[in-house]
C-alpha positions as MATLAB code, in Angstrom:
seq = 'XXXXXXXXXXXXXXXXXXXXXXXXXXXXXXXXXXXXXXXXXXXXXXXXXXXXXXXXXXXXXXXXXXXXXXXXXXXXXXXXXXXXXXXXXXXXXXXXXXXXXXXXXXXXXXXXXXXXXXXX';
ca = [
       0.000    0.000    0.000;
       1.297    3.241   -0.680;
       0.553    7.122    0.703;
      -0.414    9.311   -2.199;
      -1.475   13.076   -2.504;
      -1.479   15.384   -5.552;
       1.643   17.662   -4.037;
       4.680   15.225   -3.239;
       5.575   14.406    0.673;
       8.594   15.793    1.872;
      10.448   13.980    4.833;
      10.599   17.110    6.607;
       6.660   17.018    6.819;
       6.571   13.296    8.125;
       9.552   14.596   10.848;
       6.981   17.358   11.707;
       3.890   15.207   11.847;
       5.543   12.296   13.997;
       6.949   15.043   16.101;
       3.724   15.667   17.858;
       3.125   13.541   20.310;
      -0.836   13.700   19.385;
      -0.155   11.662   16.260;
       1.339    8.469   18.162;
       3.798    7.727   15.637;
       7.912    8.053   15.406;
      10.148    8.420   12.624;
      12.906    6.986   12.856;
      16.320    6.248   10.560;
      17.252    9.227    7.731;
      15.769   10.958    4.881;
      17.111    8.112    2.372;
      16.006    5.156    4.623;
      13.566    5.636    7.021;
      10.470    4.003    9.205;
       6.867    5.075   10.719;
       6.602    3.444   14.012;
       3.467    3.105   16.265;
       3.994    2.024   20.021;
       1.479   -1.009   21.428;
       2.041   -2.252   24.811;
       5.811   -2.069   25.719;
       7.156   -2.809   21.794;
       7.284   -0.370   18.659;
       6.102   -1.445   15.227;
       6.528   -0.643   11.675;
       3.551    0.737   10.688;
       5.342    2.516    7.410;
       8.508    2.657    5.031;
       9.731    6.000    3.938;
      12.452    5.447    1.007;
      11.329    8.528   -1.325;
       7.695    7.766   -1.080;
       5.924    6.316    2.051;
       4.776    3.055    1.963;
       3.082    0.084    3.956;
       3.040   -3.749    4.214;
       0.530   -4.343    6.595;
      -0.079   -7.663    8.139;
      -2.884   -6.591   10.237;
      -6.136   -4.842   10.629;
      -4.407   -2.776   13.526;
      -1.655   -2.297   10.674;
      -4.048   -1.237    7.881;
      -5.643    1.138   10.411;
      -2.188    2.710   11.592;
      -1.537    3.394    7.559;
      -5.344    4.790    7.358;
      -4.828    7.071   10.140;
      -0.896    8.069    8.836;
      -2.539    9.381    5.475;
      -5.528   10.816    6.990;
      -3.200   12.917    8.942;
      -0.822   13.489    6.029;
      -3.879   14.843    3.890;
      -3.045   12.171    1.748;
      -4.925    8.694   -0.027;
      -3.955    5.388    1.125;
      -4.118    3.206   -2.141;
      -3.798   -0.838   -2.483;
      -1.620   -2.392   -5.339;
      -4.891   -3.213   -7.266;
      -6.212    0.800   -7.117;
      -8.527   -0.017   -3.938;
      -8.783    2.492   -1.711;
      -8.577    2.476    1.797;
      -9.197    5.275    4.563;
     -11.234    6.098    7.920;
     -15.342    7.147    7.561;
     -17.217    7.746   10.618;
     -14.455    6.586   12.263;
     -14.730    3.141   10.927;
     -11.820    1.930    8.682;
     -12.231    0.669    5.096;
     -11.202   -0.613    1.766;
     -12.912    0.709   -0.896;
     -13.260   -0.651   -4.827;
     -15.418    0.663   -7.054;
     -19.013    0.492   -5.494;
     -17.870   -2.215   -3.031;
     -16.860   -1.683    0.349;
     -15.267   -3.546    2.874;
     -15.240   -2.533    6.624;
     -12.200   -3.328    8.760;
     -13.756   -2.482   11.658;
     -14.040    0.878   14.255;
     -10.445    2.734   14.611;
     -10.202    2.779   18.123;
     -10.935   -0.764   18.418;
      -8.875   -1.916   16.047;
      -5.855    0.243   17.640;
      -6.626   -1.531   21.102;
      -6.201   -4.232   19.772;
      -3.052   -4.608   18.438;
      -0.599   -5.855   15.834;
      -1.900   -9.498   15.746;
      -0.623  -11.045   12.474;
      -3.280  -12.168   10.114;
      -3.572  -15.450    9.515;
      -2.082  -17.553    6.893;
];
């Protein structure tokens, strides 16, 4: 999945978002080779890649909703490798394609809830 928006994202915006501690998230690593991280429990997690472009491999719903929330905040579209779109309405996070719509489940549940792996 990768963060889109019509003007290009500068690392110096995603060191200003993750900055604020209202946003939950830390960069870490440079402006050639960086990472997103969310916090759950006592461990940090990759929630997003930055080389040039910011982008996610999510393995969870919690994961999917961390990337959700990341664009949201970045004024940005979080799009899937086959054009699906996903993103947070009524605070409930979903993928959408075309006229179909699939619903993740509520944000702040799926936060509590934690990076549990999908199953194979």
């Amino acid at each position: 999945m990768r963060v889109q928006r019509e003007s290009p994202l500068a690392y110096a915006e995603l060191t200003q978002l993750t900055a604020s501690a209202e946003s939950g998230l830390a960069l870490r690593g440079t402006p050639e080779a960086g990472e997103v991280v969310a916090r759950h429990g006592e461990s940090e997690h990759t929630v997003a890649i930055w080389r040039g472009r910011l982008y996610g491999e999510p393995t969870s719903d919690w994961a999917v909703a961390q990337l959700a929330r990341l664009a949201g905040m970045l004024g940005a579209r979080l799009v899937g490798e086959d054009g699906e779109a996903y993103g947070i309405r009524d605070g409930i996070v979903e993928q959408v394609n075309g006229e179909s719509a699939y619903e993740f489940g509520k944000l702040e549940e799926l936060i509590a809830l934690g990076p549990s792996q999908w199953a194979s």
